[in-house]
N, C-alpha and C positions, 0 to 999 in steps of 0.2 A: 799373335800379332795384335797391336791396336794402334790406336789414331789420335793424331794430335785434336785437341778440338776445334781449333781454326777448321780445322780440314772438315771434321763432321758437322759444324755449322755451312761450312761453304758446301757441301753433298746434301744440308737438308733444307738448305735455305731460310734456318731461324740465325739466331746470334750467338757468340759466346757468350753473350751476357745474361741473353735467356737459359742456354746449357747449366751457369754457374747456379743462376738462381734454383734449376731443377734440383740440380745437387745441394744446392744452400738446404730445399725445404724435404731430401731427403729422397725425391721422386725417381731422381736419378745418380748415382753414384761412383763417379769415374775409379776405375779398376783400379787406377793408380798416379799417385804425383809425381813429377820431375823434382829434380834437386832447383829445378830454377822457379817451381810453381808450377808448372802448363801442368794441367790434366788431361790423363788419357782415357780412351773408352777398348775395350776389348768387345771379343764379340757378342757375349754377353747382353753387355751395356747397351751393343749396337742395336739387338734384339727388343732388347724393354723399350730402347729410345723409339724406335717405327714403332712399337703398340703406343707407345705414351702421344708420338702425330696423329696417331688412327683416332684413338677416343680423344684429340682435341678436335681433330674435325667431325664428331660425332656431337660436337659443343658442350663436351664435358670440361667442368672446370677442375682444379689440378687436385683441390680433397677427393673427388669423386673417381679422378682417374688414379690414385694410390688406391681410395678402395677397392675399385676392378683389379688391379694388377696382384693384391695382397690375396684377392679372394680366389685368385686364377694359379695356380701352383705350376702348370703345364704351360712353357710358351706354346707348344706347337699347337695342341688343340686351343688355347685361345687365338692364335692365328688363325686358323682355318674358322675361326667364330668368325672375325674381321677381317677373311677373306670372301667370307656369304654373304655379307652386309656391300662390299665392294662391287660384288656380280649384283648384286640387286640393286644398286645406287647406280651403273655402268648401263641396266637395262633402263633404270627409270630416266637417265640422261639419255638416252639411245631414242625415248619416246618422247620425249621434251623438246629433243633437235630436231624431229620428224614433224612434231606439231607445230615449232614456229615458224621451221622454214616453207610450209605449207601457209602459214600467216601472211611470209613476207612476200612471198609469192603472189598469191592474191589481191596482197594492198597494192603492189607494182605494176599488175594489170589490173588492177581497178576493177577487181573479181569481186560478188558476194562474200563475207565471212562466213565459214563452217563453222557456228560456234560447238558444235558436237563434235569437233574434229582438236577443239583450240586447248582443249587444257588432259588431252590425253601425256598421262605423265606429270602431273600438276596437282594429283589426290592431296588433299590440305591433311585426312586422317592421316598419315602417316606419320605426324609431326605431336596425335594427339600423347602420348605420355611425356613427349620432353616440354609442351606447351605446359599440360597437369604438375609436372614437375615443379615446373621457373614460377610459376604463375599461378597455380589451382583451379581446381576442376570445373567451377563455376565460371571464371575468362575463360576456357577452351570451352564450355557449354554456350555462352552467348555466341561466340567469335560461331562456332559453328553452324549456329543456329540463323545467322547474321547472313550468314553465306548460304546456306540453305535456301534464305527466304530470296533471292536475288532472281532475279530472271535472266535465261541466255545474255541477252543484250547486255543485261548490268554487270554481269561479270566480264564478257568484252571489254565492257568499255574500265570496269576497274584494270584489267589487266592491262590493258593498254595504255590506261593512266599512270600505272607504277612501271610499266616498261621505259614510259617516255622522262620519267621523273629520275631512274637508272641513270638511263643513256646521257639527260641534261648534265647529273650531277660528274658521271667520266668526263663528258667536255671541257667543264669545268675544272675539275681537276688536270686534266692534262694541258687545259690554259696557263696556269702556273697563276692566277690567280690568287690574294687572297683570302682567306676563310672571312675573313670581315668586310669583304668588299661589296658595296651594294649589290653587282649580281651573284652572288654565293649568300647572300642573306635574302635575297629574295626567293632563291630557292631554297632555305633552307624553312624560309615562312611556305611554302607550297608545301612543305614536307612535314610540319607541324600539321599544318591544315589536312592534308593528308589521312595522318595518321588520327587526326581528331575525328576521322568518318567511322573508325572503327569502335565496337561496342565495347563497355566496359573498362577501358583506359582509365587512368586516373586523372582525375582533374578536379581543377575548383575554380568557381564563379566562373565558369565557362572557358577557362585555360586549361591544358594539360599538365601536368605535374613536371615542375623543372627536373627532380630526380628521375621520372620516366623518362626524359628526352638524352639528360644526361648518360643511364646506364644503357637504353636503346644505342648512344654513339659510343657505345664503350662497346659493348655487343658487337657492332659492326665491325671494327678492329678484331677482337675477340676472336671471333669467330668468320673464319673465308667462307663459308657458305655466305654469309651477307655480303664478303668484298665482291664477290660475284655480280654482284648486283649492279655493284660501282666502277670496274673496268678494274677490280685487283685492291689487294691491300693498302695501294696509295689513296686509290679514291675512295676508301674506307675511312681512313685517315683523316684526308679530305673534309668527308662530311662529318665526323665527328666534332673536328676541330669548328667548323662552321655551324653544328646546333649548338656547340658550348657558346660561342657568341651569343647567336640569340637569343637563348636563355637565359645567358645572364642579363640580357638588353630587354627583353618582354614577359621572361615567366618569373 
């Protein structure tokens, strides 16, 4: 049996145009053509296609995920790889829902903050070899060190700051607003600003590098771990499209 691709776009929520291009660069390969052109996927295909979702949202980009898939000869023990990454990502979401709704909690009744309590499920190392990767050893040594040096309160109040700067920019977006519209560029100037508190950035004469702000909104898109951030892949979108403005208007 297989499947038209309409259909396995519409069961996996990417597009056929993304499907195409997998096959265009070789990543993935429908089993077989129609006489009218529509390509099919058999079960096979269906199989490589969920590992190829797993390592994007792992934020591997698509050289990286042919070389995993080339070097992995066995789907099923590479499944069971990217089914222990799942339970371990499921528990460390399981201690992130527990930590915040204890936040919201608290801010509702106008309770003290537990900061000992606020970033269980929040370990920044976790992230250290894909940071080492993108970026080199030396930006995950400051960045860490950065963090390190912060006190209870400072990381509160950091975390608090990029939660509310989140939630602004979903507003936003599901305002239906403009990306160039003065409030969508003034968030998107908070969000420069922001990101300029962080060590080792690129930047010059006291600006951040248009291409960092640039592949940062590309990222965002890229990658649903950051649409997270922004209420989903629109407001992903969203603020992408709103740092390209600025960027090209300041940096």
């Amino acid at each position: 049996m297989d499947w038209p691709i309409q259909k396995i776009a519409r069961l996996t929520g990417t597009t056929s145009r993304t499907l195409r291009h997998y096959g265009d660069v070789g990543l993935l390969v429908p089993s077989r053509i129609g006489n009218n052109g529509k390509r099919y996927y058999d079960d096979d295909a269906m199989v490589r296609l969920q590992r190829i979702l797993m390592l994007r949202q792992l934020g591997l980009v698509l050289p990286a995920i042919a070389s995993v898939l080339e070097g992995e000869a066995e789907p099923v023990a590479a499944l069971h790889g990217h089914l222990e990454w799942l339970r371990q990502e499921q528990n460390r979401l399981a201690r992130q829902i527990t930590s915040v709704d204890d936040t919201v909690n608290r801010l509702e009744k106008g309770e003290e903050l537990m900061a000992e309590n606020m970033f269980d499920g929040f370990d920044h190392t976790q992230y250290k070899d894909e940071v080492q990767e993108r970026w080199g050893k030396d930006t995950y040594a400051h960045g860490d060190a950065w963090w390190r040096a912060k006190s209870d309160a400072e990381r509160v109040a950091f975390a608090q700051h990029a939660a509310q700067l989140g939630a602004d920019w979903a507003d936003a977006a599901n305002s239906r607003i403009a990306p160039g519209s003065a409030p969508a560029q003034a968030l998107a100037a908070r969000h420069v600003a922001w990101l300029s508190r962080a060590p080792g950035v690129p930047s010059s004469g006291g600006r951040l590098s248009k291409d960092y702000v640039l592949g940062l909104g590309d990222l965002y898109v890229a990658d649903p771990r950051f649409g997270k951030n922004y209420g989903g892949q629109g407001g992903a979108e969203f603020v992408r499209d709103a740092l390209r403005v600025y960027a090209d208007l300041f940096l």
